[in-house]
N, CA, C, O and CB atoms as a CASP TS submission, in Angstrom:
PFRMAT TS
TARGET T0000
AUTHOR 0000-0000-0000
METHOD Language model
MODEL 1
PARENT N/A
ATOM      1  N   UNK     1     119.507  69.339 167.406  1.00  0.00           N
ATOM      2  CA  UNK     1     118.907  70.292 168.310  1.00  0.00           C
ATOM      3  C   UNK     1     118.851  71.644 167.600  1.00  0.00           C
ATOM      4  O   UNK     1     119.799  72.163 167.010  1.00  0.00           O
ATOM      5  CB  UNK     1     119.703  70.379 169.649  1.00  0.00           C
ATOM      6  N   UNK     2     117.683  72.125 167.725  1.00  0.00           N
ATOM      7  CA  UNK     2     117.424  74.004 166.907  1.00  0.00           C
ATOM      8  C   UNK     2     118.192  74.836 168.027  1.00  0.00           C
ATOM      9  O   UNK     2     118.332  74.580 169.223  1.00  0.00           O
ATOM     10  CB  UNK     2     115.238  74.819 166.802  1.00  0.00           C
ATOM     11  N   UNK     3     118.488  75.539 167.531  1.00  0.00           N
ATOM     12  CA  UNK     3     118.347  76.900 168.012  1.00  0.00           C
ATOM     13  C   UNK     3     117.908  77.774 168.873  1.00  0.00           C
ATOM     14  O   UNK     3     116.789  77.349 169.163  1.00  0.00           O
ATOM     15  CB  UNK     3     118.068  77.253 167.544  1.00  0.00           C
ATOM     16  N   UNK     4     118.138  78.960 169.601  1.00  0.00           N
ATOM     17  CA  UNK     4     117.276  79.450 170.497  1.00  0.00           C
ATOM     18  C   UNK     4     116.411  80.152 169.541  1.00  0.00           C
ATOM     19  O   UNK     4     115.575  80.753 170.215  1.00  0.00           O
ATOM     20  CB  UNK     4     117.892  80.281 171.627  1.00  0.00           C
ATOM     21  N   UNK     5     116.276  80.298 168.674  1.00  0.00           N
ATOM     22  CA  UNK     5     115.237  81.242 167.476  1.00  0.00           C
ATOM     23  C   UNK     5     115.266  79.764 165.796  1.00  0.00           C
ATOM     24  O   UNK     5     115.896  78.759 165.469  1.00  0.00           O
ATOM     25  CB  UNK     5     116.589  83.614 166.825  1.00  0.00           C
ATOM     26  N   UNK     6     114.396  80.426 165.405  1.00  0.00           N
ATOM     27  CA  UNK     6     114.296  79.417 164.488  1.00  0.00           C
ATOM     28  C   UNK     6     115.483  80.100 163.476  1.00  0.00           C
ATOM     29  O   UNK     6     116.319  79.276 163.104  1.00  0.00           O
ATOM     30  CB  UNK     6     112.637  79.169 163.857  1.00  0.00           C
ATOM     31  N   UNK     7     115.657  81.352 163.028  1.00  0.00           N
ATOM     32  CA  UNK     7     116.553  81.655 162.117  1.00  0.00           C
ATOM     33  C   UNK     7     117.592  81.603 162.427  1.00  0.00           C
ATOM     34  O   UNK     7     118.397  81.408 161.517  1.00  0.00           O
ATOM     35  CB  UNK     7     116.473  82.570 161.641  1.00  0.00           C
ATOM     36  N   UNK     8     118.046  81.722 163.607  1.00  0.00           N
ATOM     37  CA  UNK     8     119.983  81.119 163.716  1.00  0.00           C
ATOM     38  C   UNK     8     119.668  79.508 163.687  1.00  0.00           C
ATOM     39  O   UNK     8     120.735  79.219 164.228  1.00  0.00           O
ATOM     40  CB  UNK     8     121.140  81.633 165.721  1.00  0.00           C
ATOM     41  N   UNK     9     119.138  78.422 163.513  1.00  0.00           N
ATOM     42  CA  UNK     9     119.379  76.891 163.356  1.00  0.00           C
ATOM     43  C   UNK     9     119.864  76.815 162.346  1.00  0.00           C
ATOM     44  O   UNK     9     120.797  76.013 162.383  1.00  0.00           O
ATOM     45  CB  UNK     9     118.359  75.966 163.391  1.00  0.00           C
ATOM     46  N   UNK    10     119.677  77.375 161.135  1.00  0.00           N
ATOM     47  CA  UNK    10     120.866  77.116 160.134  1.00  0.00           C
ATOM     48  C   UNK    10     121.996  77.342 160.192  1.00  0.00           C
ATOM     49  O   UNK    10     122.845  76.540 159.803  1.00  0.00           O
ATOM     50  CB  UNK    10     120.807  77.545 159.207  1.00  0.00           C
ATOM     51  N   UNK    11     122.253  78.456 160.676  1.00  0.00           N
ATOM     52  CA  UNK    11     123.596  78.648 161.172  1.00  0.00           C
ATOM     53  C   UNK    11     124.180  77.821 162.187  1.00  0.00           C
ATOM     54  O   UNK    11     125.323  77.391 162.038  1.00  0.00           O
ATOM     55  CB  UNK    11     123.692  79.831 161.616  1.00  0.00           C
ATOM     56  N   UNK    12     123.464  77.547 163.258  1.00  0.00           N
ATOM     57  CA  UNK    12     123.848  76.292 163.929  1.00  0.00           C
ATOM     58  C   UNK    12     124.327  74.967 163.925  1.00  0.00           C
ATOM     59  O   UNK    12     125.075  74.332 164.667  1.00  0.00           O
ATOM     60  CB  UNK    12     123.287  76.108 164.259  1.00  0.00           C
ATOM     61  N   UNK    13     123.467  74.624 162.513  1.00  0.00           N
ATOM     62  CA  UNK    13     123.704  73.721 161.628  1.00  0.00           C
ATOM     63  C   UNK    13     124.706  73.482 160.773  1.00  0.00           C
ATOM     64  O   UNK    13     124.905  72.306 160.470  1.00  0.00           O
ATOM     65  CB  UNK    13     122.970  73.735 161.094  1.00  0.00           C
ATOM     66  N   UNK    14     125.517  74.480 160.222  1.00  0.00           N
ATOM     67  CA  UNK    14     126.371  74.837 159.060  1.00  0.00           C
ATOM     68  C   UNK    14     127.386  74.557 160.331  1.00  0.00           C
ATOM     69  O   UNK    14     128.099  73.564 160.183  1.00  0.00           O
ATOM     70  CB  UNK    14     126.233  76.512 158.063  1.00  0.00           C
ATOM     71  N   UNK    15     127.526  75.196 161.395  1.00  0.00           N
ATOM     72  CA  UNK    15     128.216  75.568 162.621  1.00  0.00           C
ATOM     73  C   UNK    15     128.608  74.027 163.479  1.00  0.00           C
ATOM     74  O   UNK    15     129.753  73.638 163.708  1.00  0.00           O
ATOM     75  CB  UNK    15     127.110  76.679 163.559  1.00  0.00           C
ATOM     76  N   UNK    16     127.767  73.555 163.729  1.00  0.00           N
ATOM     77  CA  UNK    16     128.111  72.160 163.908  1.00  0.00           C
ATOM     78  C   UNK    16     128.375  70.901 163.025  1.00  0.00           C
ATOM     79  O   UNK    16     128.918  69.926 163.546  1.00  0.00           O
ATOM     80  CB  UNK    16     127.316  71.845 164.524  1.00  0.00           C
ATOM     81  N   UNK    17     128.094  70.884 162.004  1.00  0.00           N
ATOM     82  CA  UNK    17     128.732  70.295 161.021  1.00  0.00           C
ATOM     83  C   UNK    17     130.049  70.597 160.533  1.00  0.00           C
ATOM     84  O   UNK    17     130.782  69.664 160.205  1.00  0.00           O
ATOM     85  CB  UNK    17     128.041  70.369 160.162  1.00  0.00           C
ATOM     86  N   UNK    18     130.407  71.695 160.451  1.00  0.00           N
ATOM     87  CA  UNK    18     132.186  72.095 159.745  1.00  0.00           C
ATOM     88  C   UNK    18     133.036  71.676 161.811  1.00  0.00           C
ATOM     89  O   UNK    18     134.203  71.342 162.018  1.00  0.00           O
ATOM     90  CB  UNK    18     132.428  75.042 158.859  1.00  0.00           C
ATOM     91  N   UNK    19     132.317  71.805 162.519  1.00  0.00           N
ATOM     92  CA  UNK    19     133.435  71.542 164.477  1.00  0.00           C
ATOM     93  C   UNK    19     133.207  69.873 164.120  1.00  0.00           C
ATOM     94  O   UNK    19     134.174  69.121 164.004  1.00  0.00           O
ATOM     95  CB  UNK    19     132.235  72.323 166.905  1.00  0.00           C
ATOM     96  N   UNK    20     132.040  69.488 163.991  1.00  0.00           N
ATOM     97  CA  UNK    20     132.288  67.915 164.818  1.00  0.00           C
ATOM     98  C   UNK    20     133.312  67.559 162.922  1.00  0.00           C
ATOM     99  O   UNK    20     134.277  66.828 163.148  1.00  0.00           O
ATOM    100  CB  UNK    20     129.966  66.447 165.426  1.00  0.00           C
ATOM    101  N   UNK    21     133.243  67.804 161.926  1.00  0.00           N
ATOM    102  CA  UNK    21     133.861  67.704 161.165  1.00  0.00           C
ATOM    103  C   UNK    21     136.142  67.909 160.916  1.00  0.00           C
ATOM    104  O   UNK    21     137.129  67.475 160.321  1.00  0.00           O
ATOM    105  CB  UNK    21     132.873  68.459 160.660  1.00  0.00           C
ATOM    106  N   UNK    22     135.657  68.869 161.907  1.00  0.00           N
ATOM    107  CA  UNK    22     137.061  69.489 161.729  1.00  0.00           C
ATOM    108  C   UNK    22     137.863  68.884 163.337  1.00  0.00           C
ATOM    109  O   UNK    22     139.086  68.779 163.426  1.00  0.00           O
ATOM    110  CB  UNK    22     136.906  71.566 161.543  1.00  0.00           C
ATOM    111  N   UNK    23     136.868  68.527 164.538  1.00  0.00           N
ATOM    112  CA  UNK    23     137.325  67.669 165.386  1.00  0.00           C
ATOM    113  C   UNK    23     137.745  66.502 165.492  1.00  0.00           C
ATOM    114  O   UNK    23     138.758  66.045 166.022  1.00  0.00           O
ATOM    115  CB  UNK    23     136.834  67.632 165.911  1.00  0.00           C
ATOM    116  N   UNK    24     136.470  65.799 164.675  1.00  0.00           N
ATOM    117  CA  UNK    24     136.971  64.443 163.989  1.00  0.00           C
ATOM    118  C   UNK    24     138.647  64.087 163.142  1.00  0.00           C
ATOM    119  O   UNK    24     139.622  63.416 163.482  1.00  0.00           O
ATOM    120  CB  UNK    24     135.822  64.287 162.836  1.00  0.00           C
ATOM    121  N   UNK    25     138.385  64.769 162.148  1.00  0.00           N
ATOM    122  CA  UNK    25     139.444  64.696 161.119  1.00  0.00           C
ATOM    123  C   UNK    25     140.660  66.014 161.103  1.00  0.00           C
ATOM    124  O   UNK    25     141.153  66.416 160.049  1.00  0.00           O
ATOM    125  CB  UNK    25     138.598  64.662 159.678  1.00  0.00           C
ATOM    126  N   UNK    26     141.108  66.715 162.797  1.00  0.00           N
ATOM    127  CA  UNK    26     142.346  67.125 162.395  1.00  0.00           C
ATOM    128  C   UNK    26     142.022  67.745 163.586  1.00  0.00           C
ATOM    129  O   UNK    26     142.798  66.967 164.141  1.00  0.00           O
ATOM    130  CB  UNK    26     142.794  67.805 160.998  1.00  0.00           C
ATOM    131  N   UNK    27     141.650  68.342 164.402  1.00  0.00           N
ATOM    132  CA  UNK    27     142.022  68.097 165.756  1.00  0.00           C
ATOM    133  C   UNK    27     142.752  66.913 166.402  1.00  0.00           C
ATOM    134  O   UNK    27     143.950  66.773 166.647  1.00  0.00           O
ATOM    135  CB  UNK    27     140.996  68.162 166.328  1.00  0.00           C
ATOM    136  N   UNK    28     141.388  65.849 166.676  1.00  0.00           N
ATOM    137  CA  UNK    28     142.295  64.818 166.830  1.00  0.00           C
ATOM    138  C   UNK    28     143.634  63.931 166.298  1.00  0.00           C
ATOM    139  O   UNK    28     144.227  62.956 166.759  1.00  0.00           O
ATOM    140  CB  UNK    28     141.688  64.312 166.870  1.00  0.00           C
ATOM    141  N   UNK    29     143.788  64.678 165.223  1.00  0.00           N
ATOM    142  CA  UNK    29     145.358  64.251 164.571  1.00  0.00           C
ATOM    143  C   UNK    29     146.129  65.159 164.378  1.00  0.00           C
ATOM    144  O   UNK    29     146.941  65.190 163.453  1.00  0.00           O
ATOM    145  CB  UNK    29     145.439  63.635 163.282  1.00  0.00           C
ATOM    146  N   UNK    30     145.885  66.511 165.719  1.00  0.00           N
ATOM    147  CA  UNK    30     146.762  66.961 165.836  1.00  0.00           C
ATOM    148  C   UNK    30     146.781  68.892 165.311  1.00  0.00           C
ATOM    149  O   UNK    30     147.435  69.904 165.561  1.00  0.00           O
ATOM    150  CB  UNK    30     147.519  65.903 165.204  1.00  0.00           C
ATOM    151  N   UNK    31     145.870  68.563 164.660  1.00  0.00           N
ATOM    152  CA  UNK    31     145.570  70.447 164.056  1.00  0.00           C
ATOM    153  C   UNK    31     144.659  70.995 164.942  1.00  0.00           C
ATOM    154  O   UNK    31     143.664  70.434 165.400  1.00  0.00           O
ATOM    155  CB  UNK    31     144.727  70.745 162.330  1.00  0.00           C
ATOM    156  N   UNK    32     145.202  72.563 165.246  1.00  0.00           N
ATOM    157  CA  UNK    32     144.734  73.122 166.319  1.00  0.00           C
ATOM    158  C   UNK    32     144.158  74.709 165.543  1.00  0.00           C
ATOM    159  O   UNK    32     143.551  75.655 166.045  1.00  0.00           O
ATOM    160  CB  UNK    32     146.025  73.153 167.593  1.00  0.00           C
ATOM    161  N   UNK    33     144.702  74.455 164.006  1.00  0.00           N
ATOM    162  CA  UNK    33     144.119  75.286 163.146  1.00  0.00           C
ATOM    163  C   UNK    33     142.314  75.573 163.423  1.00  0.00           C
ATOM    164  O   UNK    33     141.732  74.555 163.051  1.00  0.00           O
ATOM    165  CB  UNK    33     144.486  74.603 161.731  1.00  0.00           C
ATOM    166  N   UNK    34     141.314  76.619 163.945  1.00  0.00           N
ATOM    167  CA  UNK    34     140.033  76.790 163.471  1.00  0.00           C
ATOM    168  C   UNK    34     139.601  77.219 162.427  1.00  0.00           C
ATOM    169  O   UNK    34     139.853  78.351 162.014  1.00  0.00           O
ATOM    170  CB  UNK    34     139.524  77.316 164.044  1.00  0.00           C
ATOM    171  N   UNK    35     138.795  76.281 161.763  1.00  0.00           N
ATOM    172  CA  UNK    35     138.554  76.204 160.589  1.00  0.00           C
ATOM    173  C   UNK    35     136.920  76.806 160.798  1.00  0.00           C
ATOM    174  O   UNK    35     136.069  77.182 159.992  1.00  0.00           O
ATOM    175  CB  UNK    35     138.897  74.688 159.966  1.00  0.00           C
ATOM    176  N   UNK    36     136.937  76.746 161.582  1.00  0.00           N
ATOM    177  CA  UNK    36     134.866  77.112 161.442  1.00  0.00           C
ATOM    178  C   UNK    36     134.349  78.173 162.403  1.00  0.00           C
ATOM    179  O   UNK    36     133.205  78.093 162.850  1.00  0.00           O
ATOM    180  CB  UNK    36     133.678  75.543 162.013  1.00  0.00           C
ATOM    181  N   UNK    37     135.430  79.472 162.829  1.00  0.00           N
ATOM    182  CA  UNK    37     135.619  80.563 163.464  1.00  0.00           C
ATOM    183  C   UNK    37     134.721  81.283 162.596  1.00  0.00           C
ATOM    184  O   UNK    37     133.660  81.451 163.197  1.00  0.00           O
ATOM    185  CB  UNK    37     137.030  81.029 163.645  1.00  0.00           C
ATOM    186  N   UNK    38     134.689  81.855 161.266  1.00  0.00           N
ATOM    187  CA  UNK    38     133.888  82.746 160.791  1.00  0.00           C
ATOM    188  C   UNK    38     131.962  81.789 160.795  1.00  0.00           C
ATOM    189  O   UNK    38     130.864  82.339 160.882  1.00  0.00           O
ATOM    190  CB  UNK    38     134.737  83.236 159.072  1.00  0.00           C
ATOM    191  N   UNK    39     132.167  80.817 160.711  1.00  0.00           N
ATOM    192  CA  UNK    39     130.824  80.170 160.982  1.00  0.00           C
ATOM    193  C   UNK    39     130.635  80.438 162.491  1.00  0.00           C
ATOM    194  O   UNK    39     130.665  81.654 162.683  1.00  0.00           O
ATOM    195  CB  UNK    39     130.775  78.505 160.601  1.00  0.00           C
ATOM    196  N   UNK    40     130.538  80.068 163.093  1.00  0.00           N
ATOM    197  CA  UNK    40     130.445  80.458 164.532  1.00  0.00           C
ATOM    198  C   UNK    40     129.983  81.734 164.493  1.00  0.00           C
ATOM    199  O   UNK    40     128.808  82.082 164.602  1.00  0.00           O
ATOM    200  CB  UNK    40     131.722  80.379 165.334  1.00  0.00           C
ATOM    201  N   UNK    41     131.269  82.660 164.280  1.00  0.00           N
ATOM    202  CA  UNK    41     130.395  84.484 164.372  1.00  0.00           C
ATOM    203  C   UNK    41     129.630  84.523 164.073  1.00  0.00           C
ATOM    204  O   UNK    41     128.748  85.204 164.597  1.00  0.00           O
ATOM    205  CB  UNK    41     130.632  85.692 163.793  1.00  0.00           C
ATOM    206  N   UNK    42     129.460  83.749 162.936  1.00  0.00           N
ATOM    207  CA  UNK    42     127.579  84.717 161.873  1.00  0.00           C
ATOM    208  C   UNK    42     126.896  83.423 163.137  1.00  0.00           C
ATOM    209  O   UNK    42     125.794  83.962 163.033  1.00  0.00           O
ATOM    210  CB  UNK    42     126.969  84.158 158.782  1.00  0.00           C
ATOM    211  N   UNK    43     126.698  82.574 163.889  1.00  0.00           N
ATOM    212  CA  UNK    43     125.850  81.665 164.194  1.00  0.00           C
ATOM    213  C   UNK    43     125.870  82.911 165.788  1.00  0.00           C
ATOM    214  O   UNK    43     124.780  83.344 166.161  1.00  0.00           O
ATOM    215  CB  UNK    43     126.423  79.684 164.111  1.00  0.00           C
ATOM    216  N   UNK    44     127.038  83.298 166.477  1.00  0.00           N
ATOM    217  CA  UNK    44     126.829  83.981 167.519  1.00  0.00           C
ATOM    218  C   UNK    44     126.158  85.206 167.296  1.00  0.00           C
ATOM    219  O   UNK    44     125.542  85.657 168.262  1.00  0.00           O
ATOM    220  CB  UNK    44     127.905  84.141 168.113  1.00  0.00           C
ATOM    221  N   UNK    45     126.138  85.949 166.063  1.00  0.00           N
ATOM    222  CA  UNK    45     125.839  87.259 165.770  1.00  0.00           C
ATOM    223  C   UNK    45     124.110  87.204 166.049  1.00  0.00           C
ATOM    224  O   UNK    45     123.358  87.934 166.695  1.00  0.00           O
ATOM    225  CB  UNK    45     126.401  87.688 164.122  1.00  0.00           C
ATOM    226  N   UNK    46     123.861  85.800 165.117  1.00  0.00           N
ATOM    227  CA  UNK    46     122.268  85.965 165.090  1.00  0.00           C
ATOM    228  C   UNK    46     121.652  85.342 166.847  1.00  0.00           C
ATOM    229  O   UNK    46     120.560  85.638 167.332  1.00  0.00           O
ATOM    230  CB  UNK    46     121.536  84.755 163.487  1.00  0.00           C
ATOM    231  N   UNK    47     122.468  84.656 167.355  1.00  0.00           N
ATOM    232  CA  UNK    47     121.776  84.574 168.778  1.00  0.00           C
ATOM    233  C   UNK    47     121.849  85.512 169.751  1.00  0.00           C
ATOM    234  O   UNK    47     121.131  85.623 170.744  1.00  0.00           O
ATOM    235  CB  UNK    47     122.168  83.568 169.435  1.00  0.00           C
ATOM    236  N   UNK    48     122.773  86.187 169.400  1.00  0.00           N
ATOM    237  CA  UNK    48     122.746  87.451 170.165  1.00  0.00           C
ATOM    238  C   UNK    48     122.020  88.552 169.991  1.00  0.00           C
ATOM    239  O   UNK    48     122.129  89.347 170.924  1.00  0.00           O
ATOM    240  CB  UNK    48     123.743  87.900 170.175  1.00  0.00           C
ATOM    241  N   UNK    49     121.031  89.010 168.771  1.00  0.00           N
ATOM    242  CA  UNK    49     120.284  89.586 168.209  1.00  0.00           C
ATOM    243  C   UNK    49     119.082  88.958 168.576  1.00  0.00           C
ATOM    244  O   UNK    49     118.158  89.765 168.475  1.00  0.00           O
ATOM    245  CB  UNK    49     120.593  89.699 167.013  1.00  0.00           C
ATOM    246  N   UNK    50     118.661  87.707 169.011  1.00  0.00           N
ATOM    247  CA  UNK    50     117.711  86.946 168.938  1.00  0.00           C
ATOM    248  C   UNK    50     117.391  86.926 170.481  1.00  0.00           C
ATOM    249  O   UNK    50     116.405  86.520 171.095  1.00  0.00           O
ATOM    250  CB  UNK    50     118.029  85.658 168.194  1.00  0.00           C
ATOM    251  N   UNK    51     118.612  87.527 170.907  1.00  0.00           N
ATOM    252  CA  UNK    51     118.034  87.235 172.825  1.00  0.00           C
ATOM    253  C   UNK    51     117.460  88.730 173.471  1.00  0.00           C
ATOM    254  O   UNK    51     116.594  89.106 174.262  1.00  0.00           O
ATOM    255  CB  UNK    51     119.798  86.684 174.167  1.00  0.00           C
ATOM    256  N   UNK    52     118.810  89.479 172.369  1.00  0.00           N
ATOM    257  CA  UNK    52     118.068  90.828 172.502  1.00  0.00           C
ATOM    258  C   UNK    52     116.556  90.969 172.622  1.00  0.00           C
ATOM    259  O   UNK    52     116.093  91.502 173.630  1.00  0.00           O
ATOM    260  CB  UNK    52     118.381  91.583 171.385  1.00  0.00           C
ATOM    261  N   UNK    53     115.610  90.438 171.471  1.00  0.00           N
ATOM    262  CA  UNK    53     114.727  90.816 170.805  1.00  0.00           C
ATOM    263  C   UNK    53     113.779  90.004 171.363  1.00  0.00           C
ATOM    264  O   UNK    53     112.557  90.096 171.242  1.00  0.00           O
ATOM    265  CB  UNK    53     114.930  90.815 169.499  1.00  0.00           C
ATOM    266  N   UNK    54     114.642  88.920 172.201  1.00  0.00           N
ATOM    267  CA  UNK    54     113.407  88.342 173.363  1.00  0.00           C
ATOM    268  C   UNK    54     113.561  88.896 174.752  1.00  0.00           C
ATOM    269  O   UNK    54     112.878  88.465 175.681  1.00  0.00           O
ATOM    270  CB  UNK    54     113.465  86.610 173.618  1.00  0.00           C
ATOM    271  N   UNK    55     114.574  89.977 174.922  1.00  0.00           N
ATOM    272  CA  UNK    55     114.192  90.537 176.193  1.00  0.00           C
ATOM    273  C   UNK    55     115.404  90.047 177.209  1.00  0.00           C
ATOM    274  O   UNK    55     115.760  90.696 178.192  1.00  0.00           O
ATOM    275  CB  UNK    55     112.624  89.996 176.651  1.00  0.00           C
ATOM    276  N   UNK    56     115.875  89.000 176.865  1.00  0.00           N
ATOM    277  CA  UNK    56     116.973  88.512 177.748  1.00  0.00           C
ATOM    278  C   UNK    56     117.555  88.827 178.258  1.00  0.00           C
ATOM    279  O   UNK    56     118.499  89.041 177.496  1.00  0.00           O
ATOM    280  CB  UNK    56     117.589  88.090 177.607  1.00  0.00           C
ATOM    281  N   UNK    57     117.869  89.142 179.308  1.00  0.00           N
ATOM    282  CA  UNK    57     119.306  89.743 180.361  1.00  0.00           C
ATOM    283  C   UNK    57     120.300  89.361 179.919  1.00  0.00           C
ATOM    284  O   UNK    57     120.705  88.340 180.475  1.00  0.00           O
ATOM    285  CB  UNK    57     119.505  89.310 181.867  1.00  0.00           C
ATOM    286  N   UNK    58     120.890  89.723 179.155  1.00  0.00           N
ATOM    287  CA  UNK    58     122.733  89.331 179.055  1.00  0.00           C
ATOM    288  C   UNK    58     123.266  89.197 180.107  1.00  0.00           C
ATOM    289  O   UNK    58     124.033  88.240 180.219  1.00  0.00           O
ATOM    290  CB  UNK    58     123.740  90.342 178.450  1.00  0.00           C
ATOM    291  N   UNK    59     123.028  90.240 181.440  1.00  0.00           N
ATOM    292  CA  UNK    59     124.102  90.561 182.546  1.00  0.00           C
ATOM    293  C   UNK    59     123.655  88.873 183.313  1.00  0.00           C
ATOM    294  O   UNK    59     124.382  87.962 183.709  1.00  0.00           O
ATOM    295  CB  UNK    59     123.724  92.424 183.732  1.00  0.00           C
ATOM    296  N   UNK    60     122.288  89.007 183.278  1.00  0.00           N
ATOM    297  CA  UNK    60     122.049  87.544 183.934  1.00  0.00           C
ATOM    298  C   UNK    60     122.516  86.418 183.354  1.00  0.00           C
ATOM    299  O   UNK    60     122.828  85.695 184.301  1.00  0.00           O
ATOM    300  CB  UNK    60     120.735  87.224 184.065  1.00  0.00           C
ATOM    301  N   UNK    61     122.728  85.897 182.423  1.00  0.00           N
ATOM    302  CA  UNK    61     123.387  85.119 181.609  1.00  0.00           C
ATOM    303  C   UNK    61     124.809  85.167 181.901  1.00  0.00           C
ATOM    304  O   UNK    61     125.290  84.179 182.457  1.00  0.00           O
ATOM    305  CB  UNK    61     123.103  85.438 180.326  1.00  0.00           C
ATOM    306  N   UNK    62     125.584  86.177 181.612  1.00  0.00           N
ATOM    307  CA  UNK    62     126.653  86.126 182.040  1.00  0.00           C
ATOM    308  C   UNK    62     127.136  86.446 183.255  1.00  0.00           C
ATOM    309  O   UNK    62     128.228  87.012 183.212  1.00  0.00           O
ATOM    310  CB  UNK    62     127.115  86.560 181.413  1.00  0.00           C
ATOM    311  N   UNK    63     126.506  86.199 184.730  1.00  0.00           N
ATOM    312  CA  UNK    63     126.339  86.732 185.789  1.00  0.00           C
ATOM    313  C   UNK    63     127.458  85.153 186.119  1.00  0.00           C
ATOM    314  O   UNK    63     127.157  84.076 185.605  1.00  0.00           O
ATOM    315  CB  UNK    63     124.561  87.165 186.406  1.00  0.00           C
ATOM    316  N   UNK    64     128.415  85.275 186.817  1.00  0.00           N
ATOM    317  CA  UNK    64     128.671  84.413 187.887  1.00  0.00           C
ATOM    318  C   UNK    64     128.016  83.355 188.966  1.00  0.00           C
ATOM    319  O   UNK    64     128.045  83.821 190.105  1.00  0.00           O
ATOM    320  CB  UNK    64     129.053  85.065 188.397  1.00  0.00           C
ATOM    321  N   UNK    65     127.761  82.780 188.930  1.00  0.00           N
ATOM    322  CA  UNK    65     127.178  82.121 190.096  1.00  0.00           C
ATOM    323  C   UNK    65     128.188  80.857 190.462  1.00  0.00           C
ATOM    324  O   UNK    65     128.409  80.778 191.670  1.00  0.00           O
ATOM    325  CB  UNK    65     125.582  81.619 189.744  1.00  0.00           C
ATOM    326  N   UNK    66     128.755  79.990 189.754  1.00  0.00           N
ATOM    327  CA  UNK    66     128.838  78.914 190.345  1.00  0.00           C
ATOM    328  C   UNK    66     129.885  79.151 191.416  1.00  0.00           C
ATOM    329  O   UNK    66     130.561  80.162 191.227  1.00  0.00           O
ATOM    330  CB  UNK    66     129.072  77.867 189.434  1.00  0.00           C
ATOM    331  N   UNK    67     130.192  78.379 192.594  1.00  0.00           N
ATOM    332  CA  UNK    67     130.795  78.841 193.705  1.00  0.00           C
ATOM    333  C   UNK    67     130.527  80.155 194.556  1.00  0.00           C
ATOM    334  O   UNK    67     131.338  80.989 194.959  1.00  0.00           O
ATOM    335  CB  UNK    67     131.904  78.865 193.343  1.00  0.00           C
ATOM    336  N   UNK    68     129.349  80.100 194.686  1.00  0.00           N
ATOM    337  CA  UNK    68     128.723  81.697 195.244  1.00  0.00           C
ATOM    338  C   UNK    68     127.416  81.122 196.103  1.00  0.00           C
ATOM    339  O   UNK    68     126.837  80.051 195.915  1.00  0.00           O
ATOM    340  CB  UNK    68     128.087  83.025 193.671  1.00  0.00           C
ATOM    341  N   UNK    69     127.164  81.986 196.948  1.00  0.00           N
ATOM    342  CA  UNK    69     125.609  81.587 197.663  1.00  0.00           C
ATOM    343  C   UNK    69     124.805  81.341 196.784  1.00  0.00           C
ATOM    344  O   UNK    69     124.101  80.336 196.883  1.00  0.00           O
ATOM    345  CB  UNK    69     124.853  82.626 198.508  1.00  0.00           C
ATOM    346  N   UNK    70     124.718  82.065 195.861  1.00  0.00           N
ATOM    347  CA  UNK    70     123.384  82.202 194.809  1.00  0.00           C
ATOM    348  C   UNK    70     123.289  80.213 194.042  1.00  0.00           C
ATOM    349  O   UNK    70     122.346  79.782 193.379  1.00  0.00           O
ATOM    350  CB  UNK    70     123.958  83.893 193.073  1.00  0.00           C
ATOM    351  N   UNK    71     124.331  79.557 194.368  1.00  0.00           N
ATOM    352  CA  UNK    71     124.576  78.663 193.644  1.00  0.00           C
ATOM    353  C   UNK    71     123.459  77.743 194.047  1.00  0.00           C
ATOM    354  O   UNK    71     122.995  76.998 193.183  1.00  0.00           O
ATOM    355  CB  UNK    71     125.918  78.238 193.728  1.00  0.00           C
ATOM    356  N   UNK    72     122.861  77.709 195.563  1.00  0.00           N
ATOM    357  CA  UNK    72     122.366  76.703 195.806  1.00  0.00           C
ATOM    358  C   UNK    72     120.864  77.324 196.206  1.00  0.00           C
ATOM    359  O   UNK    72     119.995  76.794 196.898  1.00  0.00           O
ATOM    360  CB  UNK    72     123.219  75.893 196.788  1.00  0.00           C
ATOM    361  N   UNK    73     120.853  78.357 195.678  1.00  0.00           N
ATOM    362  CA  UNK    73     119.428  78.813 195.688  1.00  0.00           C
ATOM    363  C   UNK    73     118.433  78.364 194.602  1.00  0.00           C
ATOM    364  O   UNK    73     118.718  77.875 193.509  1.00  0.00           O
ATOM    365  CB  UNK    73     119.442  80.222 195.643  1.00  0.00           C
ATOM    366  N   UNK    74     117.117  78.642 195.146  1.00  0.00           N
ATOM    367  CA  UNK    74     116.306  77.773 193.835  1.00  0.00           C
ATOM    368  C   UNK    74     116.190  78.685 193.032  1.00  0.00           C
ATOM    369  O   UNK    74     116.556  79.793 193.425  1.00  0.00           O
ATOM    370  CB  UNK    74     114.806  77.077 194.015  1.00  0.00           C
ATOM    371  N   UNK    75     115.572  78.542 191.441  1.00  0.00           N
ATOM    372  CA  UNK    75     115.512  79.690 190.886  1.00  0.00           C
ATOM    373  C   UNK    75     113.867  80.548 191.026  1.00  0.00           C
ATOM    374  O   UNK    75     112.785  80.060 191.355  1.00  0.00           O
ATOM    375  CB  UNK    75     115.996  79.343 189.425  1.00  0.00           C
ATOM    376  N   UNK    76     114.100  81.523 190.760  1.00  0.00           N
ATOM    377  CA  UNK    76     112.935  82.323 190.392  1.00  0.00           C
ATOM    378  C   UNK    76     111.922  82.563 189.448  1.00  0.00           C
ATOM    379  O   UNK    76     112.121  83.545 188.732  1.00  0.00           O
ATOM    380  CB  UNK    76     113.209  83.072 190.383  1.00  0.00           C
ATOM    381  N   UNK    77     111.312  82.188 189.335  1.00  0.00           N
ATOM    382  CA  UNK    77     109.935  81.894 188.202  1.00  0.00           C
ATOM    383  C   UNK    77     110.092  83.218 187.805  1.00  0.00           C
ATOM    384  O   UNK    77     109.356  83.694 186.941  1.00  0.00           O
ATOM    385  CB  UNK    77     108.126  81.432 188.809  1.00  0.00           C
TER
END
């Protein structure tokens, strides 16, 4: 799966390859060490720049809803 922008998918990529890697082989046996924290940032840095620059509401994104009236409302075009 890409990206919300085409230039963070590499990073996405690099980003999900070192988690399902490091989940596989040492999470599940027990390491709770993150190994793919600085991948992640540079992969969050550029989607967050990328939502900016499409206009995105952050506040709406990070707005609360579930367990709230708003939950079972339809959405708004």
């Amino acid at each position: 799966m890409n990206s919300l922008a085409d230039e963070c998918t590499p990073f996405k990529q690099e980003y999900d390859a070192c988690f399902n890697a490091w989940f596989s082989e040492k999470y599940l046996k027990g390491s709770t060490t993150d190994e793919c924290a600085s991948l992640f940032k540079k992969y969050q840095a550029c989607v967050k720049k990328a939502i900016k620059e499409k206009g995105i509401d952050m506040e709406q994104l990070n707005k609360p809803v579930l367990d709230t009236p708003e939950e079972k409302q339809k959405p708004t075009s």
